[in-house]
DOVEX-319844 format. One line per 4 residues: number of its first residue (from 0); their letters; for each residue x, z, y of N, C-alpha, C. Coordinates in pm, 1 decimal. Example, Ala and Ser with C-alpha at 12.3 -4.5 7.8 and 13.67 -1.06 7.14 Angstrom:
# DOVEX-319844
0) AS) 1319.0:780.0:-569.0:1230.0:780.0:-450.0:1320.0:780.0:-330.0 ~ 1285.0:708.0:-225.0:1367.0:714.0:-106.0:1290.0:787.0:3.0
//
This chain:
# DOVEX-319844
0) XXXX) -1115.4:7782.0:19076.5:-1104.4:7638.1:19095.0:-1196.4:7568.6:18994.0 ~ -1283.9:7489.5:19037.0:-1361.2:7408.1:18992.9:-1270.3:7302.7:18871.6 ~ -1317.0:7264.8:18730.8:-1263.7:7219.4:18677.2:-1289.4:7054.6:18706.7 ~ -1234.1:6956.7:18701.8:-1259.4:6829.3:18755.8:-1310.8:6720.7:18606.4
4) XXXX) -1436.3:6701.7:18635.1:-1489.5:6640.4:18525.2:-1445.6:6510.5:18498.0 ~ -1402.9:6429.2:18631.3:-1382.1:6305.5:18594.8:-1274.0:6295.7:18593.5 ~ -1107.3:6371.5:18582.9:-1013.0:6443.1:18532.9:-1011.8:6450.9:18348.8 ~ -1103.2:6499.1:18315.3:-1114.4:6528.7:18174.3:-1104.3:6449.1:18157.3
8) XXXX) -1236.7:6309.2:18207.6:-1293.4:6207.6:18102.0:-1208.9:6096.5:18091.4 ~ -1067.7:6141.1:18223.2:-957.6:6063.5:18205.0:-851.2:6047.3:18098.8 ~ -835.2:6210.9:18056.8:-723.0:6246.3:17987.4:-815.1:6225.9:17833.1 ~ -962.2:6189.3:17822.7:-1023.8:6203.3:17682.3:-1045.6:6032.4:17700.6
12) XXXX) -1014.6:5915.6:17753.7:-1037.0:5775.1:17794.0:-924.9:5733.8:17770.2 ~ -818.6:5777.0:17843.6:-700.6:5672.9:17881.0:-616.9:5763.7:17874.0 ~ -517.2:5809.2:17751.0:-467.1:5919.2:17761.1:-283.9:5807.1:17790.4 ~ -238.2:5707.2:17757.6:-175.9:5614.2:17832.2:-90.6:5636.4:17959.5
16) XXXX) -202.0:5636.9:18062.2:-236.3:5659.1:18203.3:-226.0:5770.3:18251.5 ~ -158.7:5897.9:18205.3:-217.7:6036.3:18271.2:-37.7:6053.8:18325.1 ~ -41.3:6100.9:18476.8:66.6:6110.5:18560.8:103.3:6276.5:18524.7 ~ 201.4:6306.2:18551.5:289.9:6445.1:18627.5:186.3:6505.5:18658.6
20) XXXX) 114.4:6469.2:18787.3:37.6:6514.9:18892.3:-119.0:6542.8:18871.1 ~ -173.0:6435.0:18760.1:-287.9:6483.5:18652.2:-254.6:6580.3:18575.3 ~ -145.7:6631.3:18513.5:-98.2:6767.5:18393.1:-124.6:6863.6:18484.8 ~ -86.7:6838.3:18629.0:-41.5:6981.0:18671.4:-190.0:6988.7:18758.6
24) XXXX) -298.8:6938.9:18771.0:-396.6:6938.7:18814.4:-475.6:7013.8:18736.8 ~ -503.4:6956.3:18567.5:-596.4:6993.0:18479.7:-516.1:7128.1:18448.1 ~ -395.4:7138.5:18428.8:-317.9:7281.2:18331.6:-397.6:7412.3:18469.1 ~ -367.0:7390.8:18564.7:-371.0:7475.8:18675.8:-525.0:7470.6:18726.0
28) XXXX) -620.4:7392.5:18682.4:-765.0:7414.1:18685.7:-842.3:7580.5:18575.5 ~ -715.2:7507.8:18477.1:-749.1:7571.9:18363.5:-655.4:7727.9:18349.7 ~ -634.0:7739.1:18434.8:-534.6:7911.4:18485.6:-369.9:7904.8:18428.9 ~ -360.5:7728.9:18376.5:-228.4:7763.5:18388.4:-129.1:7759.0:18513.8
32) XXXX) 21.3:7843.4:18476.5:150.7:7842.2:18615.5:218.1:7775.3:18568.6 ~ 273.5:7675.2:18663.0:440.9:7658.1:18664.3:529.9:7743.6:18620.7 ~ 594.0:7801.0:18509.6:651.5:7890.7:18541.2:801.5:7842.9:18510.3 ~ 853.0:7730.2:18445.4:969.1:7663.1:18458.1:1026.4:7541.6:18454.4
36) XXXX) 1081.8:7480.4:18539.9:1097.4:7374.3:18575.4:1244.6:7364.4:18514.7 ~ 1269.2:7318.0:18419.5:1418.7:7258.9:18395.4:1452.4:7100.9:18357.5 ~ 1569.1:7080.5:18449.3:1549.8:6917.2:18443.1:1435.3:6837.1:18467.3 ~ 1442.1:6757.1:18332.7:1307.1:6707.2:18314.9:1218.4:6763.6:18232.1
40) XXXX) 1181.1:6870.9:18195.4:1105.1:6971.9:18157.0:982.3:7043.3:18203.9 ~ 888.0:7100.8:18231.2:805.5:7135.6:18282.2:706.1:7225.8:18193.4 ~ 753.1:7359.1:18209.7:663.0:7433.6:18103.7:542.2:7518.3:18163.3 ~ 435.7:7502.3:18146.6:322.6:7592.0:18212.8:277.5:7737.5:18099.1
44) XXXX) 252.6:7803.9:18141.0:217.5:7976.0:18110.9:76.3:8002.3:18135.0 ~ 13.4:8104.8:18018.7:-96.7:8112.3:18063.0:-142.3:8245.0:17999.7 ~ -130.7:8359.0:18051.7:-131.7:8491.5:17962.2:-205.6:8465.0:17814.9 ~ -181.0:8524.4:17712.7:-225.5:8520.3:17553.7:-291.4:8396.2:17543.6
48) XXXX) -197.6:8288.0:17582.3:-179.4:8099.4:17506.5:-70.7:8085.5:17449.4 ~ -34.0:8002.1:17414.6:60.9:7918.8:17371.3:149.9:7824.6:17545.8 ~ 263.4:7851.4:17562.3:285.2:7773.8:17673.1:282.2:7607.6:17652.5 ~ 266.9:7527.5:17749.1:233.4:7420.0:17772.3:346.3:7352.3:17811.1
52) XXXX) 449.7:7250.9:17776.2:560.2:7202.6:17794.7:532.4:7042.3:17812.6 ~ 534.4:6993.2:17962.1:555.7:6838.9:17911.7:675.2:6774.6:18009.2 ~ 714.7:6650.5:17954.9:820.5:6596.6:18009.5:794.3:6510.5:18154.1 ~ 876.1:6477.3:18219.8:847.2:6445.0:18331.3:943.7:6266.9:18334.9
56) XXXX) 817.2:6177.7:18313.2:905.0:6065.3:18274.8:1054.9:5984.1:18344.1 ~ 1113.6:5917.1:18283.1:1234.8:5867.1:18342.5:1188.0:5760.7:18415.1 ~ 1122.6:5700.9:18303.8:1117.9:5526.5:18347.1:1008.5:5471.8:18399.7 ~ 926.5:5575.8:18395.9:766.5:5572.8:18379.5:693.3:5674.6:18507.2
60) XXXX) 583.0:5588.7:18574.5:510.9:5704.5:18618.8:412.6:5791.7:18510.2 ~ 397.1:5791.9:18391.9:305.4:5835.5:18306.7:370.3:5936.8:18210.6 ~ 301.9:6057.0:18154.1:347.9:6104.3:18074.0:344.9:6063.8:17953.2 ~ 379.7:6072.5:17889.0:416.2:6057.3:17681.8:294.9:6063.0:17584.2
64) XXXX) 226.0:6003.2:17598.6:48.2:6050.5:17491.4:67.3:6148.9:17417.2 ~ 195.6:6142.6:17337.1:229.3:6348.8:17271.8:189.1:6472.1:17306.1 ~ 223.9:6423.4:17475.4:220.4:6526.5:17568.4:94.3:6563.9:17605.3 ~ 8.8:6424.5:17658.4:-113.7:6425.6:17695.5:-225.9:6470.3:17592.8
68) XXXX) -166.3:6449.0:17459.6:-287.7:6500.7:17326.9:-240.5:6646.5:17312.6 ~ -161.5:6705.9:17340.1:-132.2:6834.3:17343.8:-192.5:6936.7:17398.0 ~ -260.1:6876.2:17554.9:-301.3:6937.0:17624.0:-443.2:6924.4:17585.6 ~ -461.5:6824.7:17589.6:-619.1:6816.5:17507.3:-660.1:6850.6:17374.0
72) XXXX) -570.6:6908.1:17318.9:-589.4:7002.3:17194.7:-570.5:7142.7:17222.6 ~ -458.4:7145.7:17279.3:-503.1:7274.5:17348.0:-579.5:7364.8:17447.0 ~ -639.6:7261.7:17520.9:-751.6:7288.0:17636.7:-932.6:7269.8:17570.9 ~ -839.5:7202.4:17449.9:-990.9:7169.8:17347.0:-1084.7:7068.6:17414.4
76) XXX) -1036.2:6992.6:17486.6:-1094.5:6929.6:17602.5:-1206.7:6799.4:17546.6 ~ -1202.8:6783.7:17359.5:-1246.2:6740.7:17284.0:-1410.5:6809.8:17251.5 ~ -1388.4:6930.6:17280.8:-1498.3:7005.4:17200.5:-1629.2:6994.9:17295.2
//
């Protein structure tokens, strides 16, 4: 799967703004799985990583910027 550039330059722009459906786009570009869904929980897997955990908002269509700088530190999506 092709990684989506204007995807990145979203989550490195407007980290605010990044949905459910953007995490699970970029994590799964990048070879991560679903591998558990609890509650509002959402943890992705990715053989010899660190797993990827973000919340799935209540009130909000957007995830948590915590969440969203997480992934972009861990995807290095900076570098």
């Amino acid at each position: 799967m092709k990684i989506n550039e204007k995807l990145i330059k979203k989550f490195l722009a407007d980290s605010m703004h990044i949905t459910v459906e953007d995490c699970d786009k970029l994590l799964r570009a990048y070879g991560y799985e679903l591998h558990k869904k609890g509650g509002s929980h959402l943890t992705y897997h990715k053989k010899g990583t660190t797993p990827i955990t973000i919340v799935n908002p209540k009130n909000s269509k957007y995830v948590l910027s915590p969440y969203v700088n997480k992934i972009i530190k861990d995807l290095r999506l900076e570098e």
